[in-house]
N, C-alpha and C positions, 0 to 999 in steps of 0.2 A: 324722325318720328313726326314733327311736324309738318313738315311737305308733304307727308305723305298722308295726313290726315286732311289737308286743305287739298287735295286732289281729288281725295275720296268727296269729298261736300259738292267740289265743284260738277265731279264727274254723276253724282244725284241730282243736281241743279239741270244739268246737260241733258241727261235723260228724261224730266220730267219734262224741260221745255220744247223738248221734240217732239214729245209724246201729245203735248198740250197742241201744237203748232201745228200736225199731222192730224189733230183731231179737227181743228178749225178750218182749216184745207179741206177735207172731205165735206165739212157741211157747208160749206163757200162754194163748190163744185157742184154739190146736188143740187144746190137751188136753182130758178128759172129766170127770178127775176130780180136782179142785180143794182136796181137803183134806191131801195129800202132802205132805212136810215141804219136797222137792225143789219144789210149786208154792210153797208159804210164800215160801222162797228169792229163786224169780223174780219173785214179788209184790214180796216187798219192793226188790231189786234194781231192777226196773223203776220202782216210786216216786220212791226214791234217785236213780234214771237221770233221771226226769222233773224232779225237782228244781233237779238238777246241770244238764240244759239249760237249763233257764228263768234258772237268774244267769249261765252263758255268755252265751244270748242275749241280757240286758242290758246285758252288760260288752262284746260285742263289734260287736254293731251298732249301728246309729243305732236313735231313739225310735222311730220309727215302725214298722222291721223288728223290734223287738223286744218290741215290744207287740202285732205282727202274728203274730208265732211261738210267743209263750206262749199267745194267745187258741188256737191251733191247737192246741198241747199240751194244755191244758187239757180243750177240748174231746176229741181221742183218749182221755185219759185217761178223761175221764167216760163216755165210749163203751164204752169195753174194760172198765172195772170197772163199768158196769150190764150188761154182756153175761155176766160171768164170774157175775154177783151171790155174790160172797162176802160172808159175813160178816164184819163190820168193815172193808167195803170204803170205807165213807165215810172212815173217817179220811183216805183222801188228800185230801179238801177242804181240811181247815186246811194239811195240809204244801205242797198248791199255794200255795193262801194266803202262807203263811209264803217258799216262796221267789218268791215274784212280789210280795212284801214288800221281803224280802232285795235285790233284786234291782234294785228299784227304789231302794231308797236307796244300793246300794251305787254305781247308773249317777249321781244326782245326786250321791253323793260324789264319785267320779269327775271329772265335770262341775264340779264347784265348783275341784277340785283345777288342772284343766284351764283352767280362767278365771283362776281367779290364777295357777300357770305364764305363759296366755297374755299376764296382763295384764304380769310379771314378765319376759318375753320381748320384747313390746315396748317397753319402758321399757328392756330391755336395747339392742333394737336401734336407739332414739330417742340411745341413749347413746353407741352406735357409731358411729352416723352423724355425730354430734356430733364423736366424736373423730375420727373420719376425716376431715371438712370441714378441721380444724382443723388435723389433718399436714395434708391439700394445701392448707390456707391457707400452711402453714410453709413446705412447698415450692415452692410459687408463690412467698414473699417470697425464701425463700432463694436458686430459679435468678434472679428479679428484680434480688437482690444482686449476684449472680455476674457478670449482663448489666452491673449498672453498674458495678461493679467495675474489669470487664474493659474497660469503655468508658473508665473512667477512669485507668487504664494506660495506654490508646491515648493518650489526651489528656497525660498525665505526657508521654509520647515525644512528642507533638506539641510540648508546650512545650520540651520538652529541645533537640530538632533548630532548631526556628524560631528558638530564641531563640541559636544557635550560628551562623546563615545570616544574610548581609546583602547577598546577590543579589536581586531584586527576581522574579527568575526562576528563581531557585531556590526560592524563597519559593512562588513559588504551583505551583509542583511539587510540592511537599512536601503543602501544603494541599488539592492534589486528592488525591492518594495516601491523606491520612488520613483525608477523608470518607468517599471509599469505604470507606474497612477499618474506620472508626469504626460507621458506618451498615449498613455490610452488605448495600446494598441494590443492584438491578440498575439498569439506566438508563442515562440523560444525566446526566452531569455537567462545569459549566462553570463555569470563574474567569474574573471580570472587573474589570479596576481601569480606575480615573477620570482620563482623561488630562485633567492639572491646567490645562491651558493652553486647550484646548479646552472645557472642562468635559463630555466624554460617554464612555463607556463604551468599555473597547477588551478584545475576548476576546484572553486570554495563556493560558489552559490550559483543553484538554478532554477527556472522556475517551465513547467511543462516539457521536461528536457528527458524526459524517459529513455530519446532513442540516442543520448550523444554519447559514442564509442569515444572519440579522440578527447579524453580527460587531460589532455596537454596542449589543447586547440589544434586545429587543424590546418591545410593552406590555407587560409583567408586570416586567421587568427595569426599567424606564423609571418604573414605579408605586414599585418599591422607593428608587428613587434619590431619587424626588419625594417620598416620604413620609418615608423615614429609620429604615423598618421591615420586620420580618419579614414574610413571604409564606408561608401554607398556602394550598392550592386541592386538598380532596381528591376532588371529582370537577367537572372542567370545565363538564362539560354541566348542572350544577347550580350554577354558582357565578356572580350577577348582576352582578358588582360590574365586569364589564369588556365593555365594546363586541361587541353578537352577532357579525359579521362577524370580528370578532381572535382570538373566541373559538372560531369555525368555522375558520379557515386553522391555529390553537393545535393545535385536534385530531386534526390529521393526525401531526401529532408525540408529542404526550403526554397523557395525560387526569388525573394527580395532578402536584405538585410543594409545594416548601417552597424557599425561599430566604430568607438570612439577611445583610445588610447588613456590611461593615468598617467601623466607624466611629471615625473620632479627629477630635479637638475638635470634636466635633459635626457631621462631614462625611461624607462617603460617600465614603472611598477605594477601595472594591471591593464587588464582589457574589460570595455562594458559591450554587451552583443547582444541583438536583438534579431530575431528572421522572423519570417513568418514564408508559408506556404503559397500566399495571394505573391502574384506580379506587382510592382508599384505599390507597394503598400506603406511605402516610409517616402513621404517627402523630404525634401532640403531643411524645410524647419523642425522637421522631428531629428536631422542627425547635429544643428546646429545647439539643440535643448540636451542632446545624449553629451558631447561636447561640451556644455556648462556641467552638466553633472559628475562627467568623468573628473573634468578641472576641481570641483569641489570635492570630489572622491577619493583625488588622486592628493592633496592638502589632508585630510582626512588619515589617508595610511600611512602618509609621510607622520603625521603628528604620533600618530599610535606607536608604528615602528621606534622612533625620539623617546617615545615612553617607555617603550618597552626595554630600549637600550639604556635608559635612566635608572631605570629601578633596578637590572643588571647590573650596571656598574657599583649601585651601592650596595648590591649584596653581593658583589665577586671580586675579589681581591685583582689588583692591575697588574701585578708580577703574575701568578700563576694562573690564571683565572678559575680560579677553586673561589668557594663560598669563603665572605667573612667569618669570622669569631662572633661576630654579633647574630645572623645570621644563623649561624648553624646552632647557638645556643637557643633562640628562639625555637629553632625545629626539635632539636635535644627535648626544651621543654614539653614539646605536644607529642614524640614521641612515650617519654616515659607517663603519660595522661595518659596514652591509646595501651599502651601494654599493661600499664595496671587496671585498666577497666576492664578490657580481655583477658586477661591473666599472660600477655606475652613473654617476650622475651628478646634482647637486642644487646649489641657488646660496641663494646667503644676499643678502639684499637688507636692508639697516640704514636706516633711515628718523630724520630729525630734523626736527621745528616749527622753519621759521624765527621770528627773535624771539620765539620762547615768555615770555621777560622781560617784553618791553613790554606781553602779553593781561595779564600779573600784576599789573603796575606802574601799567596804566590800568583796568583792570576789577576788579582784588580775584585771588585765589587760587583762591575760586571759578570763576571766568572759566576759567584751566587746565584745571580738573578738567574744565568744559564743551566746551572743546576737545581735550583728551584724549580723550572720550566719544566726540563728535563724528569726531576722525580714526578712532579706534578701528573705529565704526561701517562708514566707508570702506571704510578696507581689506579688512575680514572680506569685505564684498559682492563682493569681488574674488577671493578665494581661493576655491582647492579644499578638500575635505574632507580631502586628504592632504596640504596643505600645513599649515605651525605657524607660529602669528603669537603674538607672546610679547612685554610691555611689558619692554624690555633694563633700563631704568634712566632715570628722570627725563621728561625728554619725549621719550626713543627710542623708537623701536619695533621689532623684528626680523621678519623674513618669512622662514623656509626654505621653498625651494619644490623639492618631490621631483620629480625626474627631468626635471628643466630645466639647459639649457647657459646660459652666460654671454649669446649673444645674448637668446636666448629672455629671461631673467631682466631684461636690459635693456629690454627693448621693455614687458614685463610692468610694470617700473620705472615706466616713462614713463607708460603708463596711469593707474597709480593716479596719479600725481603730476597729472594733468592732469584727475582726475577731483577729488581734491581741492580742489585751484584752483580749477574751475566750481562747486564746490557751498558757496555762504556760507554763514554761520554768524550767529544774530541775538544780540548780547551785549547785556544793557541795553537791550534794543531797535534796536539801533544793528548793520546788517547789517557784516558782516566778513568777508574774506577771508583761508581760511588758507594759507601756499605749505610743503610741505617739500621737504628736500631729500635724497640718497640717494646710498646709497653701494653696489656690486652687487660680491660676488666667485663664484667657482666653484672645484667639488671635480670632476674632479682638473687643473684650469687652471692656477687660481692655487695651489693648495696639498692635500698631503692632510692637514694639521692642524688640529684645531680653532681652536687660538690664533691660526695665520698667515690661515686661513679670515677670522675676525672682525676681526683688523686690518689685512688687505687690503682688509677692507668697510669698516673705520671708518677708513683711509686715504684711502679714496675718495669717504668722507662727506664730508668736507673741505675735501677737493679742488674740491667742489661747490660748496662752501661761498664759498670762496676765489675759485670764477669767480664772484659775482654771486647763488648760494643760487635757490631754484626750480628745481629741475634736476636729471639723474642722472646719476652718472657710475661709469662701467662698466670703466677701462681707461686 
């Protein structure tokens, strides 16, 4: 901006002096008589004038216009002073000289001055560049920071929350919720855990998933489980590692994804999976963040699962795995609340192994536990889901049965009694048959109390007993 403003001055200086110069020339030329103090004046004036242009037009043009303007100067000048022929007109030969001397060293000083500036300028500006790459390198690490940062706040929350929940469905609520918000990303997103009994995949959470048919995962889901490891796929239609046809039906749905494995003790308790429609839409750090999360996720169901087998254990007996005594009196109690408030109806059915001694006494104590199992197995096959079947104490067993009369509960009696009976039992190799026997009372028949309830039933256990044993007795 500068040079170019000291160009502009000099190249007004340049013209006006020309202009002034060419005016002096003309009235030097018209006159007659050349020896006047007043021609002296404009001689001289006009030399000075000729001078004074020629280091203008060094200083403010390029080389070539100013080597092209002094030649022209020069020559007018020599024109006009051989036309005037004064004496001592030559002298202006050397003062041309001298300022097309001048003039010239003054444009390569100039120019020299001009190259180091220049060279000083870009070394200036190699510096800036330098420094500037160098803040937006800062700033690029710095918002990088900020992103992980913030990602790892999310994930604090994520541990904080998960590790407070021991729902199994709560759990992977939470887990979808914080992918999203960790990721930030649009899409599909699906939670799946590994129904342990089956061994295969069952989706429990999704979010924008309208169109997913394969509710057991699919190849890509099914490659995770089999390998035991993470999934990138950032553009489908480029990615060979999976059957053309899977990969064609794949694309109608998503063209990137990243999925990340639950793993504890070495198993595959869930899958976390995210797609989206866009190509490249999941970098390496979004599947490295899915990957802490799954890890935390996968701690998480393991913990719940532990809970869940916890509080089973203390309310299911270890021999039969039927509900405690403690246990099923609790439910006994909330049952007889719900029926007298509805005006229902429910019968208690008390079950005992005839000679249970003698399995002990001729096969070992083992043998028990084997019949225990054995009847246990029975009966459950016989009940409803809202019935409660609970080992009472020693070789009893008890059966509440919701919303059944005394008949009803009798006839229900006999079944299972008759169904035990047909079904032997191999001890030592040696086939056996087990008989029990039962006892049936009814709420509100026999009693509305829990205590009169159970020993109306263990009255009539008895009683069975008493006739001959194999048998139910109701009444």
């Amino acid at each position: 901006m500068g040079r170019s403003r000291d160009k502009l001055v000099l190249g007004f200086l340049l013209i006006s002096t020309t202009i002034s110069v060419l005016f002096l020339l003309s009235r030097l030329l018209a006159r007659t008589d050349y020896s006047s103090p007043f021609f002296l004046k404009i001689y001289i004036t006009t030399v000075a004038g000729l001078g004074v242009a020629i280091l203008l037009s060094w200083m403010a043009l390029n080389l070539v216009a100013s080597i092209t303007l002094t030649s022209v100067f020069t020559l007018i000048a020599l024109w006009a002073l051989l036309r005037i022929d004064l004496y001592g007109s030559a002298v202006i030969l050397p003062l041309l000289t001298a300022a097309i001397f001048l003039g010239y060293r003054c444009r390569a000083f100039h120019d020299s001055i001009l190259q180091i500036n220049s060279l000083k300028i870009e070394k200036l500006e190699e510096e800036a560049n330098i420094l500037f790459n160098n803040v937006q390198e800062k700033v690029n690490t710095i918002k990088s920071l900020e992103e992980k940062l913030t990602h790892y706040s999310i994930l604090k929350d994520v541990v904080e929350e998960l590790s407070s929940v021991l729902l199994p469905e709560e759990i992977t609520r939470l887990v979808l919720e914080k992918s999203i918000k960790t990721l930030g990303k649009e899409g599909r997103t699906l939670v799946f855990l590994v129904d342990t009994e089956k061994q295969e995949l069952m989706l429990v959470a999704s979010r924008n998933a309208d169109r997913v048919k394969e509710k057991k995962g699919d190849i890509f889901d099914q490659w995770i489980l089999r390998h035991r490891k993470s999934l990138i796929i950032e553009d489908i239609e480029k990615d060979f590692r999976f059957p053309a046809d899977d990969v064609q039906e794949a694309k109608k749905n998503f063209k990137s994804l990243i999925a990340a494995p639950l793993i504890t003790e070495g198993k595959v308790s869930g899958i976390i999976r995210m797609d989206s429609s866009a190509a490249f839409a999941y970098p390496q750090d979004d599947l490295r963040l899915l990957d802490i999360i799954a890890s935390i996720a996968a701690v998480a169901v393991q913990n719940a699962y532990l809970y869940s087998r916890t509080e089973e254990l203390a309310i299911r007996d270890g021999i039969t795995g039927l509900f405690v005594r403690r246990y099923f009196m609790e439910r006994f109690h909330e049952e007889l609340k719900r029926a007298a408030r509805k005006k229902g109806a429910f019968s208690i059915i008390l079950f005992d192994i005839d000679n249970f001694k003698q399995y002990n006494d001729k096969y070992g104590h083992t043998a028990g536990d084997i019949v225990l199992k054995h009847l246990s197995r029975t009966i459950s096959s016989m009940t409803r889901e809202v019935d409660i079947l609970a080992r009472y104490g020693g070789e009893e067993i008890i059966l509440l049965l919701v919303g059944m009369k005394r008949n009803e509960a009798a006839l229900e009696a006999e079944a299972i009694r008759k169904l035990i009976e047909n079904r032997p039992i191999t001890l030592r190799r040696k086939e056996s048959r087990v008989t029990v026997s039962a006892g049936v009372s009814s709420y509100p028949e026999d009693s509305v109390l829990e205590e009169e309830l159970i020993k109306v039933a263990d009255e009539r256990l008895y009683k069975a007993k008493a006739k001959g044993r194999n048998r139910v007795c109701s009444g």
